[in-house]
C-alpha positions as CSV (number, residue, x, y, z in Angstrom):
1,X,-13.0,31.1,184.7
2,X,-12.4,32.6,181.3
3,X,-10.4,36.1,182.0
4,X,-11.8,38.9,181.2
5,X,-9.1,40.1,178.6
6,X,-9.3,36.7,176.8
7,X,-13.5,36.7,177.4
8,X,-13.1,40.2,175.3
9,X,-11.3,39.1,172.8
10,X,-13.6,36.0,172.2
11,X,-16.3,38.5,172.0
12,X,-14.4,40.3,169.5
13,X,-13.3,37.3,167.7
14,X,-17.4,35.9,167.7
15,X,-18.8,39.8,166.4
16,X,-16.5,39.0,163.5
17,X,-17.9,35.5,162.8
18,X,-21.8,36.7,163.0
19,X,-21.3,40.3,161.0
20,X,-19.8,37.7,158.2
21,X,-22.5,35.8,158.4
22,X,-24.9,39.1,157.9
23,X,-25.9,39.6,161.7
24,X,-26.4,42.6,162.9
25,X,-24.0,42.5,166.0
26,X,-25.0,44.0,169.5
27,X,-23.3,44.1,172.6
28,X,-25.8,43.3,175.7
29,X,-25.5,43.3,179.7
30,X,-23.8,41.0,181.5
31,X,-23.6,38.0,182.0
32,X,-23.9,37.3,178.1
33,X,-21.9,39.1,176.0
34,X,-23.6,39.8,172.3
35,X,-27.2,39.3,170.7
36,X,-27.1,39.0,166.8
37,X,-30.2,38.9,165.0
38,X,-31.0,37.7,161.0
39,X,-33.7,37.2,158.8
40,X,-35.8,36.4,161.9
41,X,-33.4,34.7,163.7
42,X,-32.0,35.9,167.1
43,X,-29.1,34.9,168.6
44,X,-27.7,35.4,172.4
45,X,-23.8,34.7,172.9
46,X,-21.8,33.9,175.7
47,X,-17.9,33.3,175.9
48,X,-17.4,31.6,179.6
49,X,-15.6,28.4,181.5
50,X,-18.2,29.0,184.5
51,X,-20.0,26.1,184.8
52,X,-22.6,27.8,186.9
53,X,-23.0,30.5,184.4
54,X,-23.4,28.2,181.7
55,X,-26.1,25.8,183.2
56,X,-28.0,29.2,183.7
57,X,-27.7,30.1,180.1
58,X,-28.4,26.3,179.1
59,X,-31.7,26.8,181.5
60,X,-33.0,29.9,180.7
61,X,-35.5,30.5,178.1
62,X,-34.7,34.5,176.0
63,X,-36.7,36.4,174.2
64,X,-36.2,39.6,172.0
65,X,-39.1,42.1,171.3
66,X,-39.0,43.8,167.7
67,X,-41.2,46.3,166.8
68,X,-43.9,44.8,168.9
69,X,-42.9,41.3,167.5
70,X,-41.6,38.7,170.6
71,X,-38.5,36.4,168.6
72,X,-37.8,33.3,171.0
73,X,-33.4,33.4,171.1
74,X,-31.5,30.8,170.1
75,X,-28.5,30.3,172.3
76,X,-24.9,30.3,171.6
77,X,-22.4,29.4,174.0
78,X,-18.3,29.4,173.5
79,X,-16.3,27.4,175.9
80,X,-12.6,26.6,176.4
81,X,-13.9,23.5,178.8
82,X,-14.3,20.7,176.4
83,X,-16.4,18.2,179.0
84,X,-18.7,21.3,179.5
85,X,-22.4,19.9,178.1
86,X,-25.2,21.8,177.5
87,X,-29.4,20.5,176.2
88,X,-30.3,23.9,175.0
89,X,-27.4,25.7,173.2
90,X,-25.2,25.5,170.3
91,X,-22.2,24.8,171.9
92,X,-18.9,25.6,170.1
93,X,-15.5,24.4,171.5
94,X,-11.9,25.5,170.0
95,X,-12.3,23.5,166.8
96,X,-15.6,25.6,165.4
97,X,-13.7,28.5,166.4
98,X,-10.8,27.9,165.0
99,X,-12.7,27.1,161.7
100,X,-15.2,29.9,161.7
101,X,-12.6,32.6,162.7
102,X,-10.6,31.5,159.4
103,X,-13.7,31.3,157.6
104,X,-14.9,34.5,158.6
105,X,-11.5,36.4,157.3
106,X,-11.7,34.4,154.0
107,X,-15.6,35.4,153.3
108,X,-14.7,38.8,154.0
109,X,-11.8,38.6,151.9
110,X,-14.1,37.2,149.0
111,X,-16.4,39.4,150.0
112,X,-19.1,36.5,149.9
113,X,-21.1,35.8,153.0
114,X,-20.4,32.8,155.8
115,X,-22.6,30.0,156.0
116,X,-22.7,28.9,159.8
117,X,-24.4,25.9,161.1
118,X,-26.6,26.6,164.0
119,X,-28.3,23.7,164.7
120,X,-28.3,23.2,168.8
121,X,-25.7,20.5,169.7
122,X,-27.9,18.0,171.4
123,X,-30.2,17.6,168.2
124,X,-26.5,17.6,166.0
125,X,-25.4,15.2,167.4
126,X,-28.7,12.9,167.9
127,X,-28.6,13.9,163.6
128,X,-24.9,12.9,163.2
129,X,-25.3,9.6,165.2
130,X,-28.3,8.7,163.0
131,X,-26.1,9.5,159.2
132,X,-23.2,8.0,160.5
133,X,-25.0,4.9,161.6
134,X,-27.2,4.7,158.4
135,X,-23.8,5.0,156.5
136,X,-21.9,2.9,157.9
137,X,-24.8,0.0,157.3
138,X,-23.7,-1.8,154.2
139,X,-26.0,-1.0,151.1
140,X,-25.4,-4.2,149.3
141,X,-25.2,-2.5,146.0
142,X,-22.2,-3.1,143.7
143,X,-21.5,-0.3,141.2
144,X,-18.7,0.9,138.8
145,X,-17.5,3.9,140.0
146,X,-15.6,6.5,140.5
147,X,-14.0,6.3,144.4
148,X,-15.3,8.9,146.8
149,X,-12.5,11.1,147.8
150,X,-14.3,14.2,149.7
151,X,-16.3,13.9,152.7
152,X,-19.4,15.5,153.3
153,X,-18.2,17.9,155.8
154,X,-15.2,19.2,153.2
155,X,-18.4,18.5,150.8
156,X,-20.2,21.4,153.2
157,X,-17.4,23.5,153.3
158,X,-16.7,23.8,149.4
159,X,-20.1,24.8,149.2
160,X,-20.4,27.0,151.5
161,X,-24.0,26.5,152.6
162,X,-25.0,24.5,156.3
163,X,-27.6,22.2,155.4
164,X,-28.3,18.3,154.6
165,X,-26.0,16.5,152.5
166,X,-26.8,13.3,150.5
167,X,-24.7,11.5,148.5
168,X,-25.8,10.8,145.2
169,X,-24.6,8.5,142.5
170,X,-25.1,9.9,138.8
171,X,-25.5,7.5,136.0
172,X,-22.8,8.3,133.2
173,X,-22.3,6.8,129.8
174,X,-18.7,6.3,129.7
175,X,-17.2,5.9,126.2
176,X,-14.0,5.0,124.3
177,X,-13.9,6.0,120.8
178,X,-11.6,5.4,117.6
179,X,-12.0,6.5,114.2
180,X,-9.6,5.5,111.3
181,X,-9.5,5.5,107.6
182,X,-8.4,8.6,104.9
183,X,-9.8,10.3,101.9
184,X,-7.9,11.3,99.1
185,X,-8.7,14.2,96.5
186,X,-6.4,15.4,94.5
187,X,-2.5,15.5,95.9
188,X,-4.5,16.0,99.3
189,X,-4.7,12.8,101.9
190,X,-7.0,13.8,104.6
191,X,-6.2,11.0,107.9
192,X,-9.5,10.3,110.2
193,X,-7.7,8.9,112.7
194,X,-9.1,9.8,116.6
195,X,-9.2,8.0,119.7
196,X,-10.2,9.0,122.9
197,X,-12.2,8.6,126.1
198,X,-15.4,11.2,127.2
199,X,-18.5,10.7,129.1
200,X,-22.0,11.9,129.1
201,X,-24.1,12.5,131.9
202,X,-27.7,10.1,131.2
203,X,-29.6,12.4,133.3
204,X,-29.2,16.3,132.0
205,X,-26.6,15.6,128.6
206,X,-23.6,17.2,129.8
207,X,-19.8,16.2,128.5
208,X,-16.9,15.4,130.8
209,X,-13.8,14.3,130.4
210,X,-13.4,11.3,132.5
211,X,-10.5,8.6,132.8
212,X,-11.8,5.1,132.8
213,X,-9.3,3.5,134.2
214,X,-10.1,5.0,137.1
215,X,-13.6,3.7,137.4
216,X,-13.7,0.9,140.5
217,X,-16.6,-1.8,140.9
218,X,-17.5,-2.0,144.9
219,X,-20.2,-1.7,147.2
220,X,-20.9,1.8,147.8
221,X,-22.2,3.2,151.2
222,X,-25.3,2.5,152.6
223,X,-28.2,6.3,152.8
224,X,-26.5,6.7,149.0
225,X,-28.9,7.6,146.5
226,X,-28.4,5.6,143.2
227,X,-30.7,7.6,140.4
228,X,-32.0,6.6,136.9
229,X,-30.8,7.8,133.9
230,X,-33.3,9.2,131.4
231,X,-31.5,9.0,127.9
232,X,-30.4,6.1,126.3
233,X,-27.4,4.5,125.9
234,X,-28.1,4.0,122.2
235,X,-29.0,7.6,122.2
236,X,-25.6,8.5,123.8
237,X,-23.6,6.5,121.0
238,X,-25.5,8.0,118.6
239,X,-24.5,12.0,119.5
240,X,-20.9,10.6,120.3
241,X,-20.6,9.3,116.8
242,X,-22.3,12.6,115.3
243,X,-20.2,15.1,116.9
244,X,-17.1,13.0,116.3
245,X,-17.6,12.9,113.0
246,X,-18.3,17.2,113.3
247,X,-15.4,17.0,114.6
248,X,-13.5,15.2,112.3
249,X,-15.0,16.9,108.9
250,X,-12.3,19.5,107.0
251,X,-12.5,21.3,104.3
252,X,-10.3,21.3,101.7
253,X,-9.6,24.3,99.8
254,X,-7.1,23.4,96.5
255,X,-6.2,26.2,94.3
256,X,-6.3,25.4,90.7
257,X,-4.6,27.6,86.9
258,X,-6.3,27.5,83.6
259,X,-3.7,29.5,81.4
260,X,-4.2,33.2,83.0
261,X,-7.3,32.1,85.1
262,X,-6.7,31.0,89.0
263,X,-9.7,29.6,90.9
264,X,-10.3,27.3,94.0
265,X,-12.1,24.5,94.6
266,X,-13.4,23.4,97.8
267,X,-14.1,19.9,99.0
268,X,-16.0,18.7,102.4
269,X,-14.0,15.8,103.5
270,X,-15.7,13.7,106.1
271,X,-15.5,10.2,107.9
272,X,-16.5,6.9,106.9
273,X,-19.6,6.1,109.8
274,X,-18.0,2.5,109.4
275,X,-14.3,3.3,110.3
276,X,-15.8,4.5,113.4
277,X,-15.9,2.3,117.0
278,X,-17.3,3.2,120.5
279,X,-16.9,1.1,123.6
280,X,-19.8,2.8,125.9
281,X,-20.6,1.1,129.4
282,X,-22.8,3.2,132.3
283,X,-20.7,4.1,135.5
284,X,-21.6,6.3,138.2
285,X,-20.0,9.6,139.6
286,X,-20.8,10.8,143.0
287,X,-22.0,14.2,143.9
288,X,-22.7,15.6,147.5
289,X,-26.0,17.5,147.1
290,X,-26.5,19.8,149.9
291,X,-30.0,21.5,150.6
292,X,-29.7,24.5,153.2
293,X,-31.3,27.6,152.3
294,X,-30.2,26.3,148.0
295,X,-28.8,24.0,147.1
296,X,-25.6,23.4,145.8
297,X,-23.7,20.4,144.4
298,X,-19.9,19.3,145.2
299,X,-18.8,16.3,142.4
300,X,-17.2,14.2,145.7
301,X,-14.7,12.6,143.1
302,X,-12.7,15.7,142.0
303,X,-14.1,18.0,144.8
304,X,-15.2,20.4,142.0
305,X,-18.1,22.8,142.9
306,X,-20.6,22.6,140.2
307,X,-21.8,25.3,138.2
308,X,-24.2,23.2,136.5
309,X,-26.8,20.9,137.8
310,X,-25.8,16.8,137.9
311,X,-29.5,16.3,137.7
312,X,-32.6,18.0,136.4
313,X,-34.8,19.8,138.9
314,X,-31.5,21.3,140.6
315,X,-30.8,25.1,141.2
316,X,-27.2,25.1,141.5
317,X,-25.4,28.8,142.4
């Protein structure tokens, strides 16, 4: 049996969690101990070891009547015991409350709202079975890259919304340019020389700074989505060479005296097109897209959240 000072404070500790979350918390008779409603959504809680007590909660169908308005309860059940199983319930064991008890501090804290995931454990883990056997199937595609270093669930958790994640691979142009070559006017020698790495996302446009040496070639993992890029590469060269060369352009002011007259003369200096070189190839960067109630995007190389979309089509908050 869970005691009743250490079932009180789990209630305690679970109010916290839900009001985060944007529940309205209530406390209810025994034997459960709190009913949360959201948006629709109803929720009964229980904190118990009982076995008995928690196969009648697993059993037992609730329902909550709103303003005339019957809301079938989803159920959620804490438990210490960790071979405890339930069909019916969202079952959360000391690791999810260990997680969503931090959480819940940090969001309010941030004053931003928690996401949990309330999908009932039977059907999570029928849904986690099914990704982690569809990823670990070999996808036979070979593609440079750049290596996957955050997981879907620290993917989830940067986000901060429950939902699906997919991992997606976005078509880059990555480029190595060099520019040499000087102009001279007057006593003034303007140099052009540049060299530097950058990339352009094919999809939506958008610069990054990327290091190439980085990029691996290997098979990446099967359920990945590998999408198409929609500019160029010959389009990509082309604004890499224009906005290097913007870049490169100064202005040359030279002061000048004609017995008691002083004026200045100003020169645009710009780059030779054909002292210019770039070394473009397409690689890919992966992004976890995750689709809960929006959809956000987590670049699953640097772990960045991203404020901008990696695709078109994509609200990104």
């Amino acid at each position: 049996m869970m005691e009743q000072e250490m079932r009180e404070k789990a209630k305690n500790a679970m109010r916290l969690i839900l009001e985060a979350a944007r529940f309205e918390v209530e406390e209810v008779d025994e034997p459960l101990d709190l009913s949360a409603v959201r948006d629709g959504v109803c929720l009964l809680v229980l904190c118990s070891n009982d076995r008995d007590l928690i196969s009648q909660f697993d059993k037992t169908n609730y329902s909550l009547m709103i303003d005339d308005h019957e809301m079938n309860c989803k159920k959620l059940l804490f438990t210490l015991e960790k071979d405890t199983a339930t069909e019916n319930c969202i079952q959360w064991g000391i690791d999810e409350f260990v997680r969503y008890t931090g959480e819940a501090v940090l969001a309010d804290i941030l004053a931003r709202e928690l996401a949990l995931d309330l999908t009932p454990t039977k059907a999570k883990k029928a849904a986690v079975a099914a990704a982690i056997a569809e990823k670990e199937e070999p996808s036979g595609i070979t593609l440079p890259h750049f290596p996957i270093k955050l997981s879907e669930q620290a993917a989830i958790r940067t986000g901060g919304v429950q939902g699906a994640a997919k991992l997606r691979f976005i078509p880059y142009y990555l480029f190595h340019y060099q520019s040499s070559g000087e102009q001279v006017y007057k006593d003034r020698r303007i140099p052009f020389d540049a060299d530097g790495w950058g990339a352009i996302n094919a999809i939506n446009g958008i610069k990054i700074d990327l290091d190439g040496k980085l990029v691996e070639e290997s098979e990446i993992p099967g359920g990945a989505e590998v999408c198409d890029p929609h500019i160029r590469k010959d389009e990509a060269t082309e604004r890499i060479v224009t906005e290097l060369i913007d870049h490169l352009t100064q202005k040359v002011r030279i002061k000048q005296e004609k017995g008691d007259a002083i004026f200045y003369e100003e020169k645009i200096l710009k780059p030779d097109r054909k002292n210019i070189t770039i070394d473009s190839k397409q690689v890919y960067v992966p992004v976890w897209q995750i689709r809960g109630k929006k959809i956000v995007e987590v670049n699953a190389f640097t772990g960045e959240l991203l404020s901008e979309p990696m695709d078109e089509g994509v609200e990104v908050f």
